[in-house]
Steps between C-alpha positions, in 0.01 A plus 500: 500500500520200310413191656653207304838404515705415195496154491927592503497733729313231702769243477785699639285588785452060544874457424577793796240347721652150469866619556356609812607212713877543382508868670558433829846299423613877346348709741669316754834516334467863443430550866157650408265528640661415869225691673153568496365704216195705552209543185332834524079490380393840488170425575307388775478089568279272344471632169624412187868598575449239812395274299797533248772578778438233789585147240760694331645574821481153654654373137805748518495375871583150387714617201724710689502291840435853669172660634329723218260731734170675379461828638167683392597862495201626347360929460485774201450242239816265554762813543525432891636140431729611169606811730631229756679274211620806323695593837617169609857419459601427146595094578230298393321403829238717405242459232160680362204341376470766226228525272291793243565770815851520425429639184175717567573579894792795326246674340262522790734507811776707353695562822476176616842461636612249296591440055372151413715552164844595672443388899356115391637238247281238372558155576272265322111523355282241718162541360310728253138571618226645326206728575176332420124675466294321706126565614260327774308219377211747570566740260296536227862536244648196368688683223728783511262684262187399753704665769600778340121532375374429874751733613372830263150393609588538891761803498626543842370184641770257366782437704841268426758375761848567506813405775567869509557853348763458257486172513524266174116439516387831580724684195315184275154613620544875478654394089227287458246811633637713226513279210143396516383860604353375839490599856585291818557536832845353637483240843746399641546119628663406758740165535337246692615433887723202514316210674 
């Protein structure tokens, strides 16, 4: 995924952030929302959907003048939480944090229970992340071609992290495994426990 914005496709996301302020004046007068309005992560807290969800929460919290409530529903890669917001009533008090398993979870999980392209409707893009190679200040790589290099040398001993099976990192290793003709071993990390 590409990480820069267009510098105009970054300006109507400032002009839609300032008009911010002016939504709860409509919301209000379109009796909406007029009760609390619960925001689905389908993973487990503090991680990265945390630390998206909880301010954007507390801002719709202001902007609406009604109580937008995190629920972690994490389990089988983010379907458990869009299983829950796929089955909710269709009125708006419930939203997903979606992300890349919405797109690669129907391929793996094909009797999930739920259609992310005919049960969910997208609402707005909040951030773009990318997957980034990283490696321990210890390692003896500090090029891609070093660690690909290092990585021939020590077949079978080279391992890479990911946030799950099928998940956005792990599908990047296992592409970047092939292309450079390599083997790896998959870990997975785990989020780290709120304080």
């Amino acid at each position: 995924m590409k990480a820069n914005i267009p510098r105009r496709r970054f300006l109507q996301l400032a002009s839609a952030a300032a008009a911010l302020p002016a939504l709860p004046r409509r919301a209000q007068a379109q009796g909406f929302p007029n009760r609390f309005v619960r925001l689905i992560v389908p993973f487990p807290p503090g991680g990265g959907g945390d630390a998206l969800a909880r301010p954007l929460a507390q801002r719709l919290s202001e902007v609406w003048g009604q109580q937008v409530i995190v629920e972690n529903r994490g389990g089988a890669g983010g379907n458990v939480g869009a299983y829950q917001a796929a089955n909710a009533p269709a009125d708006g008090y419930t939203l997903l944090l979606g992300a890349a398993f919405l797109s690669i979870n129907p391929m793996l999980y094909p009797a999930s229970g739920y259609n992310p392209f005919t049960d969910l409707a997208p609402v707005s893009l909040l951030t773009v992340i990318s997957n980034a190679m990283m490696v321990s200040n210890s390692s003896p790589a500090r090029t891609v071609r070093e660690f690909i290099d290092h990585a021939k040398a020590n077949r079978g001993s080279v391992t890479f992290a990911s946030t799950g099976i099928g998940a956005s990192p792990h599908l990047s290793g296992e592409l970047f495994k092939r292309m450079a003709g390599i083997e790896m071993t998959t870990c997975r990390i785990a989020a780290p426990a709120p304080p």
